[in-house]
C-alpha positions as CSV (number, residue, x, y, z in Angstrom):
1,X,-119.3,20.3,-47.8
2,X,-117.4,19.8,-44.4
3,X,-117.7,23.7,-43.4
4,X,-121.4,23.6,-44.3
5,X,-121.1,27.4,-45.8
6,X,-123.9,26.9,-48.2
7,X,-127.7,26.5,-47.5
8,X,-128.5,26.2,-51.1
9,X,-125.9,25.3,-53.9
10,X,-127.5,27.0,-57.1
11,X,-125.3,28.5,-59.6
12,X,-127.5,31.6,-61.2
13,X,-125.5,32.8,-64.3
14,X,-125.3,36.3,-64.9
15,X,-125.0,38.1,-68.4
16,X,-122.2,37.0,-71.1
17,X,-120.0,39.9,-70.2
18,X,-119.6,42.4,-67.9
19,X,-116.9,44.1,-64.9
20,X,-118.1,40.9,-63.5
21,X,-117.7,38.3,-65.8
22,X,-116.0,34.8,-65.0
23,X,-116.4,36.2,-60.9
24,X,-118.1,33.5,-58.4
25,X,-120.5,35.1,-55.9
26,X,-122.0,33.8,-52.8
27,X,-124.8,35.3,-51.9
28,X,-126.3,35.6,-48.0
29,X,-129.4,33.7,-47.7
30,X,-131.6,36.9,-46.6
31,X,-130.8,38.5,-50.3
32,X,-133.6,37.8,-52.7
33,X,-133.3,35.3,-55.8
34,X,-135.8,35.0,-58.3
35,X,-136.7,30.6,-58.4
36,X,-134.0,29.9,-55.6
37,X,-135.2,29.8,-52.0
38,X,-133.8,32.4,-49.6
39,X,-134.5,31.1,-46.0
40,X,-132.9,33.8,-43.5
41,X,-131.2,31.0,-41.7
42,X,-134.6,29.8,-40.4
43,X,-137.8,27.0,-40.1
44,X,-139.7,29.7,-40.7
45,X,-138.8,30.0,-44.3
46,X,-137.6,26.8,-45.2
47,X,-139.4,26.6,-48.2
48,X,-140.1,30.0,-49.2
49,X,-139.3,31.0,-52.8
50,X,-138.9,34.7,-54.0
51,X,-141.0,35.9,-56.8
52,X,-137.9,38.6,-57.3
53,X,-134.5,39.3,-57.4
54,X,-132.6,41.8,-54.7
55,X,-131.5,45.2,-56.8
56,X,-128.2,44.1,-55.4
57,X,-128.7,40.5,-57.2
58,X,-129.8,42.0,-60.3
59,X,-126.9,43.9,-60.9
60,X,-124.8,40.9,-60.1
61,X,-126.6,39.6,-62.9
62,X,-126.3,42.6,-65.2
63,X,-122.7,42.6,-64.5
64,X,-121.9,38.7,-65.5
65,X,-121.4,37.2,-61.9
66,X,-122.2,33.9,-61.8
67,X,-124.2,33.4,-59.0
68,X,-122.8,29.6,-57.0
69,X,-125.3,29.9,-54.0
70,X,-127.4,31.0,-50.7
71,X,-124.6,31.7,-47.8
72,X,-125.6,30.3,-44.6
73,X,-126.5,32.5,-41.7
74,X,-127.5,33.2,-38.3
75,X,-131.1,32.8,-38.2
76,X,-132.3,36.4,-39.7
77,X,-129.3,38.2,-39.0
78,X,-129.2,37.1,-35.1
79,X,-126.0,36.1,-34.0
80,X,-121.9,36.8,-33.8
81,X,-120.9,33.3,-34.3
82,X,-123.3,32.0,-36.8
83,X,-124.8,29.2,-34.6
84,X,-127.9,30.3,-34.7
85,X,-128.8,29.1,-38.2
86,X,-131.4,26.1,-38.3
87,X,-129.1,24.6,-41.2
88,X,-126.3,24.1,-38.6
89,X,-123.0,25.9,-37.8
90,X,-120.3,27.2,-40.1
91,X,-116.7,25.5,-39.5
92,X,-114.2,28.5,-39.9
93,X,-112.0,27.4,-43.0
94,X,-109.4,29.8,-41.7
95,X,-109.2,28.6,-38.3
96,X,-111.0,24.6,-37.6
97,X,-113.3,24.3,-34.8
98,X,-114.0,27.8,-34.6
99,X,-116.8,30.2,-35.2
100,X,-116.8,32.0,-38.6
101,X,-118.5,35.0,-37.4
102,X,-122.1,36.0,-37.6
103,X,-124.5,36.7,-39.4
104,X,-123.4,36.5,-42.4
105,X,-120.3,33.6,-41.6
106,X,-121.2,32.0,-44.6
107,X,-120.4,34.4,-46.8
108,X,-116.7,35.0,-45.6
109,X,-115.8,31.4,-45.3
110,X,-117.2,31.0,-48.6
111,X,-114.6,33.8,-49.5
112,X,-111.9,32.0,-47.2
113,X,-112.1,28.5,-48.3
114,X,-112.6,29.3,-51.9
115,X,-115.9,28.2,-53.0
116,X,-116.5,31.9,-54.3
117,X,-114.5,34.8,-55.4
118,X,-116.3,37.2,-53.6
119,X,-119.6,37.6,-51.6
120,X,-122.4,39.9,-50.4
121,X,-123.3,39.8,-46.6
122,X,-125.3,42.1,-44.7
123,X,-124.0,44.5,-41.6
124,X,-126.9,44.9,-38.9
125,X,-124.3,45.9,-36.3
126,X,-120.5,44.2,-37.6
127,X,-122.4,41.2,-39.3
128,X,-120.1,41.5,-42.5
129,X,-117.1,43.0,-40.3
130,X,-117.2,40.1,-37.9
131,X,-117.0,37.1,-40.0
132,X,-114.6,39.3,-42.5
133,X,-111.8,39.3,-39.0
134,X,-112.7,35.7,-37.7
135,X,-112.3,34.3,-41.3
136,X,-109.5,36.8,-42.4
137,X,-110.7,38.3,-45.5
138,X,-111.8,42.0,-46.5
139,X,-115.3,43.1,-45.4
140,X,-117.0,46.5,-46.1
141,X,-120.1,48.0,-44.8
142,X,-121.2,50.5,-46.6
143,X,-123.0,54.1,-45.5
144,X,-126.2,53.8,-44.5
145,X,-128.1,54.3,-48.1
146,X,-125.0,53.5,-50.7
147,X,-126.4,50.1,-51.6
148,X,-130.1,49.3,-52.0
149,X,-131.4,47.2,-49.5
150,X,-134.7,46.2,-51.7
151,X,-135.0,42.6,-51.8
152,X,-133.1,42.1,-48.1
153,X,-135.3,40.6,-45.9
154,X,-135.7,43.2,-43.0
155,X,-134.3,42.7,-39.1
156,X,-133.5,46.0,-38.4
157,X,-134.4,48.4,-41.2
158,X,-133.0,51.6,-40.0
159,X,-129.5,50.1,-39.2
160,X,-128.3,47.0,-42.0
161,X,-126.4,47.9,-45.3
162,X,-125.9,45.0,-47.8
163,X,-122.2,45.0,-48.1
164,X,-119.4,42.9,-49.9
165,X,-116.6,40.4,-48.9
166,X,-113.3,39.9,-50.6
167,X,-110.0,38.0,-50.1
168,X,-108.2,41.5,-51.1
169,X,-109.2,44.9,-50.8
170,X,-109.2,45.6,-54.3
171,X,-111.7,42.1,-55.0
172,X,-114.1,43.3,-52.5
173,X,-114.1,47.1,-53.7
174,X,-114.6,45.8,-57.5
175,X,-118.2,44.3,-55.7
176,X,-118.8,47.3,-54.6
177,X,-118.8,49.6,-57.8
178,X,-121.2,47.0,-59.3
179,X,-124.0,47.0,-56.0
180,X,-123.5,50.9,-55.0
181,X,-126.3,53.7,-56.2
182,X,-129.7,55.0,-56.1
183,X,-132.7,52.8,-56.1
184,X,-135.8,53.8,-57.2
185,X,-137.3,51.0,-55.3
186,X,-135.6,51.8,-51.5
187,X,-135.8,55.5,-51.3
188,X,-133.5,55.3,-48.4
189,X,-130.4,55.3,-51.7
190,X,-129.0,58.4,-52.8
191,X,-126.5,58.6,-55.8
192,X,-123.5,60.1,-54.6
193,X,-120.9,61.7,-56.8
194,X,-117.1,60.5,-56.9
195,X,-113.9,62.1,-57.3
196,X,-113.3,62.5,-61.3
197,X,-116.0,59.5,-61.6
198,X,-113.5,57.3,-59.9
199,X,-114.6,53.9,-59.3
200,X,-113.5,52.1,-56.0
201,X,-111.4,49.6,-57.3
202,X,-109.5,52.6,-58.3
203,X,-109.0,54.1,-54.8
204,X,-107.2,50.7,-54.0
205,X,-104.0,52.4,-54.2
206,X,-102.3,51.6,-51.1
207,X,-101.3,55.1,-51.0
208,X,-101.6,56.3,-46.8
209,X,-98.6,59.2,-47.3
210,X,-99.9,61.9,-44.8
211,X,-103.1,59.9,-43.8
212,X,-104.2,61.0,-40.3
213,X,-105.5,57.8,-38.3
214,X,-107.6,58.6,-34.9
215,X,-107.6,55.8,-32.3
216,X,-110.2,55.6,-30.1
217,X,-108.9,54.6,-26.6
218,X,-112.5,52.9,-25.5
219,X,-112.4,50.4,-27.9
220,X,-109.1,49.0,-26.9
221,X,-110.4,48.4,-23.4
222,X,-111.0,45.2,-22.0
223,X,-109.8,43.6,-25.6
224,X,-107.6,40.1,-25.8
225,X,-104.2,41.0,-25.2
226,X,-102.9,39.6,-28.3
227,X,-105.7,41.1,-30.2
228,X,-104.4,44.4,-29.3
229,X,-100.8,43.6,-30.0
230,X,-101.2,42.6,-33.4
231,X,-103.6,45.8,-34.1
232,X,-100.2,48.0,-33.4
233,X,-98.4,46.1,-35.2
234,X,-100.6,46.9,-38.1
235,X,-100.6,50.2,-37.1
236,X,-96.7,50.6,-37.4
237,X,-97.0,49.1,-40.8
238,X,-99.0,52.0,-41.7
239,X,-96.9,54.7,-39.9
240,X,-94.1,53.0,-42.0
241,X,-95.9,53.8,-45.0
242,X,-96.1,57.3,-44.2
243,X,-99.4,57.7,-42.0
244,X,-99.4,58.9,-38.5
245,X,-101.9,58.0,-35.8
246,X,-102.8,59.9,-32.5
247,X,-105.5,59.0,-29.6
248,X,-109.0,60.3,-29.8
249,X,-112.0,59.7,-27.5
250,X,-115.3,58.4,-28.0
251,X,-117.2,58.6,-24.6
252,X,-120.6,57.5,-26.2
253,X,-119.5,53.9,-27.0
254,X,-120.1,52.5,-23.5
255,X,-123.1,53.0,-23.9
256,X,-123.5,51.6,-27.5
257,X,-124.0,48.3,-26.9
258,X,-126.7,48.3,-24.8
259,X,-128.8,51.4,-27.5
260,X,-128.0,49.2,-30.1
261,X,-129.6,46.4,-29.3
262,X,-132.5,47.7,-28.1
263,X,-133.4,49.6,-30.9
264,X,-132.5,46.3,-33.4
265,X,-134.6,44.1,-31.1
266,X,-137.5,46.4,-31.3
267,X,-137.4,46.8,-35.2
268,X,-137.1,42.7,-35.2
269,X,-140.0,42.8,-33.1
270,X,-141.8,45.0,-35.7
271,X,-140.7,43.2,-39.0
272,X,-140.7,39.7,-37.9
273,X,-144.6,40.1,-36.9
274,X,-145.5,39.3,-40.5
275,X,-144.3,35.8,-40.1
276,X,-148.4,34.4,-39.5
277,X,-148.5,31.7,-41.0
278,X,-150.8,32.8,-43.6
279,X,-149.1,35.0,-45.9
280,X,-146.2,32.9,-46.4
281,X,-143.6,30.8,-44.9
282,X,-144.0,28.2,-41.9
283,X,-147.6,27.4,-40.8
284,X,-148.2,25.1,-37.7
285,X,-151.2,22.1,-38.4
286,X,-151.6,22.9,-34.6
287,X,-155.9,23.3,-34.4
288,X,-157.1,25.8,-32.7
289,X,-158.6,29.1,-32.7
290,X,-156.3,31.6,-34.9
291,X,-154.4,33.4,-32.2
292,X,-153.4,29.8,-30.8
293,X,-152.0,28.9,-34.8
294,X,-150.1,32.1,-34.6
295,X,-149.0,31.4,-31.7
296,X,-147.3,27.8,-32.4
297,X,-146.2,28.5,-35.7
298,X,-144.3,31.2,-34.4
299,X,-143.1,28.9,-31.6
300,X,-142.4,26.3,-34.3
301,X,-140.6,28.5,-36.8
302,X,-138.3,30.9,-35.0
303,X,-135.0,29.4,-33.0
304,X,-134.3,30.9,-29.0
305,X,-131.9,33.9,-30.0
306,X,-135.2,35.2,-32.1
307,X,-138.0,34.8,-30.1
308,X,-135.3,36.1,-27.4
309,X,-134.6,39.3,-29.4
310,X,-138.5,39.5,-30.8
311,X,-139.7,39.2,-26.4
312,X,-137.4,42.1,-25.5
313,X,-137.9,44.1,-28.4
314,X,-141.7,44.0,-27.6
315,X,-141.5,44.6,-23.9
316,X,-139.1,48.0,-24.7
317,X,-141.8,49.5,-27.2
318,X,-144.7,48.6,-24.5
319,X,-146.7,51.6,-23.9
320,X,-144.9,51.6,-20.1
321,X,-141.4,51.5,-21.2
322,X,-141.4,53.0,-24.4
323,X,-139.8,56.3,-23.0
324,X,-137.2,54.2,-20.5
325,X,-135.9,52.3,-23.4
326,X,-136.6,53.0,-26.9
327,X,-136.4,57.0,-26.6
328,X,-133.2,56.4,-24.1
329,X,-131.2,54.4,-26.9
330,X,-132.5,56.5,-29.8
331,X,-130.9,59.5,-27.5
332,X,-127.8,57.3,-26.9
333,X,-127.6,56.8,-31.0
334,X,-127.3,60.5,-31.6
335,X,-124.7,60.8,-28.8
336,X,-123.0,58.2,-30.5
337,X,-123.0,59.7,-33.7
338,X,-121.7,63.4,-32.4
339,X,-119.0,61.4,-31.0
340,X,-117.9,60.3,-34.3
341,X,-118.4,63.2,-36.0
342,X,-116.4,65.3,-33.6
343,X,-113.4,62.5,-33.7
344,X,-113.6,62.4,-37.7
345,X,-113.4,66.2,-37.8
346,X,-109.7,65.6,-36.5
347,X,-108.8,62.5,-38.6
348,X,-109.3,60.9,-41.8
349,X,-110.1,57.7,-40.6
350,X,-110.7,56.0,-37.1
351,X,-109.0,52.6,-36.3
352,X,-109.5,50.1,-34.1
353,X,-109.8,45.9,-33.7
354,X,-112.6,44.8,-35.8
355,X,-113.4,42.4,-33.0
356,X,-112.0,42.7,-29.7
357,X,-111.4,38.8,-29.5
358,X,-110.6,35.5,-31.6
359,X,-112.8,33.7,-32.5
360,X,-114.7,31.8,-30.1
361,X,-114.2,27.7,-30.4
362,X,-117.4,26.0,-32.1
363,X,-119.9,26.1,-28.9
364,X,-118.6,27.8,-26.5
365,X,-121.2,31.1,-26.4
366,X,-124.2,29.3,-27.0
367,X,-124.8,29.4,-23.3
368,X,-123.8,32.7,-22.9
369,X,-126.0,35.4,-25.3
370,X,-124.0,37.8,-23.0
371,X,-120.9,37.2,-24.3
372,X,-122.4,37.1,-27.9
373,X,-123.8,40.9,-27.6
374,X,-120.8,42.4,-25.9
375,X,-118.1,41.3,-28.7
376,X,-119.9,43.5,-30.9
377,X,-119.0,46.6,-28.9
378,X,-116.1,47.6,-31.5
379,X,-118.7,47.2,-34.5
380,X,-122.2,48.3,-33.3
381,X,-121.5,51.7,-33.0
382,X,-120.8,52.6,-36.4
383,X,-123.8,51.2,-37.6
384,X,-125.9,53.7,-34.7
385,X,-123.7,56.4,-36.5
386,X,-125.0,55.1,-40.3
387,X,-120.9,55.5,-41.6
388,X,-118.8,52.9,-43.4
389,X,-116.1,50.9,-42.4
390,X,-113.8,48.5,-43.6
391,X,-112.3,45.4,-41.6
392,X,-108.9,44.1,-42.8
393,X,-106.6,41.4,-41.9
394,X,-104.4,42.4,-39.5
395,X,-102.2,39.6,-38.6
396,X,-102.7,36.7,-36.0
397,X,-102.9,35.9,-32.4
398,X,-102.1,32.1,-31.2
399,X,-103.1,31.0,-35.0
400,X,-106.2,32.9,-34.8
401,X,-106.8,35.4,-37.2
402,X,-107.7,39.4,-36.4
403,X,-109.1,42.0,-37.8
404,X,-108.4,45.9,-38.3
405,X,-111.4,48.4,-38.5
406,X,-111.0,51.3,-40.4
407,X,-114.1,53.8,-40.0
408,X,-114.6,57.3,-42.4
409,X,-116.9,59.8,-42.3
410,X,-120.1,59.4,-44.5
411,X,-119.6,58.0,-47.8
412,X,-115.9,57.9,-47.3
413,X,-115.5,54.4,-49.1
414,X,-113.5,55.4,-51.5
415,X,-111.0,56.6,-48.5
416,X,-111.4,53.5,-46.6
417,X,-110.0,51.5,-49.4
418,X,-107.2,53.5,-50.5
419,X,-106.1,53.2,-47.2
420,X,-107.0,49.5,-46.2
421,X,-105.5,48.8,-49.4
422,X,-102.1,49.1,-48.0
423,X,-102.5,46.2,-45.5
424,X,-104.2,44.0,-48.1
């Protein structure tokens, strides 16, 4: 396949009938399958077979999705472009020669170039949002604790929601009402009760009359010029459908970026210390004592951006530093999320560029891990706030496609899509 979107091609059928019945699904390759091999993206776990399926994949199952393969990735989650992977770049069907988005890019240009109805991706920090605006589809990350994360292979547990991808709002929302609720087995889930037992797909009514849209100035600043164009322009297709917007301000967000990453890089640091080379997954024939095996089968099995993101992680929970950086960005993530909370009390929803670029040509960051972090400074934050959002396509730029962010208070989904549902 030219775009190189899958790492495995499996089809896993699911049950005869069901909401999901006769639906192709793409699966990330960091989402457990029972038999088939989920590799993160990574040498580390070339090989390694789950003995499980995710809950998420189960009820895929349960709801008759066929299952057509394992979505290729940024190596566990680390990346905006989804160069990072050790199985080679995604081609962005949407737009040739260009970056699907990261992590989970696989998934939405499986979405785009029609190898699957629908997909599941993860959201660390915009990884379904991203690729959902470079690839121009529908993606959703959920609230913090909607969908069960057991079976996801951890990067940063505290901030990443499994979330799905559609080419409409409606297709993606369907996903959603199959992969949503309490799991026994991640007790970070909680059931949560909807409006007259609505289901999402439902909400898709493309009915904004009255809807109250907050834009935060801070994260139009410094974005492409005809990113931010054709973001109004989406906007005055709402206000035409009876919505009306107004400026807020969310002071935090500067300092987003930087709190995010630090507190992702040290839970990578954290999680990805199980990979020993004894338990499972890549171990080095180097000989030696066992701190030098660790030591080059780690070197052997992760690419630069982890071992990058694993190093600073490490140095910022250090017993010296622990206080300058960890406890700092921890403080910065509850500013962050009183920021929201006080711009959501006067507005249904928050809206904003999903990305404040186009997609960057195959290449051209890989250089620059800069560059990589700081496009995430329209997505980041709402993960450090735990709320959902939605990322629609907007329009284009130069041929290039763009994305709108819509952002609700906590488990506001059903809100999100009613309104995104007018745009797509």
């Amino acid at each position: 396949m030219s775009e190189n979107i899958f790492i495995t091609e499996e089809r896993i059928e699911g049950a005869d009938d069901g909401p999901l019945a006769g639906t192709t699904v793409a699966v990330k390759d960091n989402i457990s399958t029972a038999g088939v091999r989920t590799t993160c993206g990574s040498a580390m776990l070339e090989d390694y077979v789950p003995p499980y399926d995710a809950t998420v994949v189960s009820r895929l199952k349960e709801a008759g999705a066929t299952i057509v393969g394992k979505a290729n990735m940024d190596e566990f989650g680390m990346g905006t472009t989804n160069e990072t992977s050790h199985f080679g770049s995604v081609d962005n069907p949407a737009a040739p020669g260009r970056v699907p988005g990261g992590s989970s890019g696989g998934s939405a240009a499986a979405v785009a170039a029609g190898e699957a109805d629908v997909a599941l991706g993860s959201d660390t920090g915009g990884s379904v949002r991203c690729p959902a605006a470079f690839c121009g589809v529908v993606g959703i990350k959920p609230t913090y604790g909607l969908v069960s994360r057991y079976g996801l292979v951890a990067y940063a547990n505290s901030l990443e929601q499994i979330g799905p991808f559609g080419e409409t709002v409606e297709d993606a929302a369907q996903l959603l009402d199959v992969i949503a609720g309490s799991d026994e087995r991640d007790a970070t889930t909680r059931e949560v009760p909807r409006e007259d037992d609505a289901s999402y797909v439902d909400a898709a009514t493309g009915d904004v009359d009255g809807l109250s849209i907050g834009v935060p100035t801070e994260l139009l600043d410094g974005a492409d010029e005809g990113v931010v164009e054709t973001f109004w322009d989406a906007i005055a297709d709402l206000e035409d459908r009876g919505a009306e917007y107004h400026e807020v301000s969310l002071p935090s967000v500067e300092h987003a970026v930087e709190a995010y990453y630090v507190i992702a890089m040290s839970e990578a640091s954290s999680n990805l210390a199980r990979f020993d080379g004894v338990r499972y997954g890549h171990s080095s024939d180097a000989e030696g004592n066992w701190n030098e095996t660790f030591a080059k089968t780690r070197e052997e099995g992760f690419g630069d951006e982890v071992k990058r993101r694993i190093l600073l992680g490490t140095y910022a929970l250090s017993a010296g530093y622990h206080d300058k950086y960890y406890k700092k960005a921890q403080d910065a993530r509850a500013w962050v999320k009183q920021d929201f909370d006080e711009a959501l009390s006067e507005a249904d929803v928050l809206a904003s560029p999903t990305m404040p670029v186009p997609p960057f040509e195959l290449g051209e960051s890989l250089d620059d891990p800069l560059q990589m972090y700081l496009a995430d400074a329209n997505t980041v934050p709402v993960n450090l706030a735990d709320l959902p959002a939605i990322s629609v396509p907007a329009g284009e730029t130069d041929g290039l496609p763009v994305g709108l962010q819509l952002v609700g208070p906590a488990f506001s989904e059903a809100r999100l899509i009613r309104a995104a549902s007018a745009l797509a």
